[in-house]
N, C-alpha and C positions, 0 to 999 in steps of 0.2 A: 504494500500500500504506500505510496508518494504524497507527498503533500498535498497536492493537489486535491488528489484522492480522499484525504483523510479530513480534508476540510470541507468537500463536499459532502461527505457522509454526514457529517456534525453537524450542518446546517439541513438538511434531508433529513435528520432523525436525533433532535435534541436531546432528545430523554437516551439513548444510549450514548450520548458524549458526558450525560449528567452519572448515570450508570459506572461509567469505568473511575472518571472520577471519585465515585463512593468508594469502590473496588481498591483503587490505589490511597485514598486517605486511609480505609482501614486498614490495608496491607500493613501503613510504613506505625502506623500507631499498635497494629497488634506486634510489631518488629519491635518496639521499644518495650512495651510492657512482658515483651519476654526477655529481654535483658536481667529484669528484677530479677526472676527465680534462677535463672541461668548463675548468676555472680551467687546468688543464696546458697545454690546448692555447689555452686564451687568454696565457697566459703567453709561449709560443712563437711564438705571433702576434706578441705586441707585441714581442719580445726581439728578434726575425729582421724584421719587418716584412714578412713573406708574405704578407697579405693586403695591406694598404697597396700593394704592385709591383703589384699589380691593378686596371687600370682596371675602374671601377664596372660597366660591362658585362660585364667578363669574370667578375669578379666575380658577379655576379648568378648568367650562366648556371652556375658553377662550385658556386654553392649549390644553385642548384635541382636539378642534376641528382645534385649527390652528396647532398641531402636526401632528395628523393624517393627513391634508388638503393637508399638504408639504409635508410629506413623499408617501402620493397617487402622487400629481402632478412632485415628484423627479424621483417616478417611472415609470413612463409614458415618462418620456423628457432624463430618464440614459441615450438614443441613440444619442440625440441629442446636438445643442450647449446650448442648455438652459438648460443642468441640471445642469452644476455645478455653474450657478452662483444662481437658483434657490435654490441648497443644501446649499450655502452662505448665503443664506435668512433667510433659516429656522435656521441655526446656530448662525445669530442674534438675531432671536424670542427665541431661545431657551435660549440665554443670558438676553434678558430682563425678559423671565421667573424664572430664578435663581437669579435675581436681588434681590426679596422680601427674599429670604435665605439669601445671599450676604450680605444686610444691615442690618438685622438682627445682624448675626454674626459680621458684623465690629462695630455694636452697642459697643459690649461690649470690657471691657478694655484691654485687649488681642486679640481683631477682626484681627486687620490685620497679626497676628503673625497664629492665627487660621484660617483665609485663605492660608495663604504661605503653612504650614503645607499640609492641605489639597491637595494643587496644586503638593507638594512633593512626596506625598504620591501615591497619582494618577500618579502622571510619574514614580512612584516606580512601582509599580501595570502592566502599560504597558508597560515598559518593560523587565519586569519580563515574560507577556504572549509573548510577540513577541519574546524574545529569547527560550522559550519554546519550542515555536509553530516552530524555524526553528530547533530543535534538536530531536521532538517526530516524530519518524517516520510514527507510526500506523495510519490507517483513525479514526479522532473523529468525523464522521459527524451523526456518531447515538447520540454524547453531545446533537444535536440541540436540540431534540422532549422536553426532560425534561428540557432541557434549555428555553426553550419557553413554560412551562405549569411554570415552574419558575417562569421567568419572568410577565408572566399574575397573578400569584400568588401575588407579590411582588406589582402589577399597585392596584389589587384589594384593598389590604389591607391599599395602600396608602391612594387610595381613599375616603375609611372609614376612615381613620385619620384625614383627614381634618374636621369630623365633631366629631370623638369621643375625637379627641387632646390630645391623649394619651403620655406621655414620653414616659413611657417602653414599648408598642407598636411602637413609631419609633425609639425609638434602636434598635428593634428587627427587626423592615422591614429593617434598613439602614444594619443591620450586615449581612439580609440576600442577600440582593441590592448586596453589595461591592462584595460575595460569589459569587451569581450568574452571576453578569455582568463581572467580573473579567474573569470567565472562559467562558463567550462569546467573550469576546476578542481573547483569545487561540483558539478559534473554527472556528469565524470569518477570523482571518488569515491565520488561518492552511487551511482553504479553498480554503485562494487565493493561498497558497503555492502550494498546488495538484491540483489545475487548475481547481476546483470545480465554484470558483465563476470567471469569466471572463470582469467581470464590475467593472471598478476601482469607479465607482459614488456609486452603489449600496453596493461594498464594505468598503467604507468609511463612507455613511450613520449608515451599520450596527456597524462598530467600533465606530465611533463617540456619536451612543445614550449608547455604554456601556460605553466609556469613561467619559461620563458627568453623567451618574447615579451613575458610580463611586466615582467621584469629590463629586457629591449632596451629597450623604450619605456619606461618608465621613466630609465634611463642616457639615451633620446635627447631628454629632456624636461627633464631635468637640466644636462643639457650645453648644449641650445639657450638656457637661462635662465640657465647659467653662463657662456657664450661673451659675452653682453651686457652681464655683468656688468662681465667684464674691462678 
C-alpha cells in the first residue's frame, strides 16, 4: 500500500483509519504497563534467586513450556477480558526468567551501569522501529516469512548454547537476536499501522517478545564484554 493509496482508503473509510489508531494507542500503552511486572518479577528473581536454583536444563524446559503455555492461552482469551491480565502474567514469568541474566550481569563491577545501558539501548532500538514503521509506506508483511524462519533460527541455536556455553557463539546469536527482533518490531507495527493486525493483545504480545529478546541480547552482549573487562 503507497501513500497514495493509504490516504485514499482513510478518506473512503474513516472509521477504519479511527480503528487502527485505537489498535496502535492500545498496543504501545499495553507495551508499557507490561514493563511493571516484567522488572517485578525480575526483581524477585534476583532478590530470591529462583531462577539461579535452576540448573540451565531445567531451566530451559521451564521456559519453554511456560512460554509457549501463555502465549497459547493469551491467544485463545485476545477476545476476551482475561487476556490482558493473563498477557501481564506471562510478562512477569518472562521477568523472572531474565532474572538468572539480570544477576549475572549486576554481579559484576559495572552491573548496574550495564543494565541501564542495555535498557537505553533497547528504547533506542524501538523507537527507532516505530518511527520507521509510521514513515515507510510500502507493505512489509512479506518481512514476516524470513522473519520467522529467523527467529526459529536464533531459538535453535540458543538452545544449543545452553549446553555447548559457547562465548563466540552467543555473541553471534545475541548480534543476530538484536538484527532480527529489531526488525520485527518494524513489521509488527507496520501491521497494526495498515490494519493488518486488528488485536491490540495479540499485537502487543508480538512486540513485547521482540522487545525483551532485544533487551536479552543486548544485556548478554554487554555483560560478555563487561565480564573481560573485569
Amino acid at each position: 500500500m503507497n501513500k497514495y493509496q493509504a490516504l485514499t482508503a482513510d478518506v473512503a473509510n474513516p472509521a477504519g483509519a479511527i480503528q487502527r489508531n485505537r489498535v496502535l494507542r492500545n498496543t504501545y500503552w499495553l507495551l508499557a504497563l507490561s514493563m511493571i511486572p516484567t522488572v517485578l518479577g525480575a526483581w524477585i528473581g534476583v532478590s530470591t534467586g529462583l531462577a539461579r536454583a535452576m540448573s540451565p536444563g531445567i531451566s530451559l524446559v521451564v521456559f519453554l513450556v511456560g512460554a509457549f503455555g501463555f502465549m497459547f492461552a493469551i491467544e485463545k482469551n485476545k477476545d476476551s477480558a482475561a487476556g490482558v491480565p493473563m498477557l501481564l502474567g506471562f510478562t512477569f514469568f518472562m521477568g523472572l526468567m531474565l532474572s538468572r541474566l539480570v544477576g549475572a550481569v549486576l554481579g559484576l563491577a559495572n552491573g548496574a551501569s550495564l543494565v541501564m545501558m542495555a535498557f537505553a539501548g533497547t528504547g533506542l532500538i524501538f523507537f527507532g522501529m516505530a518511527t520507521l514503521s509510521s514513515i515507510i509506506k510500502r507493505d512489509l508483511s512479506v518481512m514476516g516469512k524470513w522473519l520467522f524462519i529467523g527467529a526459529i533460527m536464533v531459538l535453535l541455536a540458543g538452545i544449543a548454547n545452553v549446553f555447548i556455553q559457547s562465548s563466540a557463539l552467543m555473541i553471534t546469536i545475541s548480534v543476530l537476536a538484536i538484527g532480527v527482533f529489531s526488525a520485527f518490531i518494524l513489521h509488527d507495527l507496520k501491521r497494526v499501522q495498515d490494519g493488518l493486525e486488528t488485536n491490540y493483545i495479540t499485537a502487543t504480545l508480538g512486540v513485547y517478545l521482540s522487545v525483551y529478546n532485544v533487551f536479552q541480547s543486548l544485556l548478554a552482549l554487554l555483560g560478555i564484554v563487561g565480564s573481560r573487562d573485569d
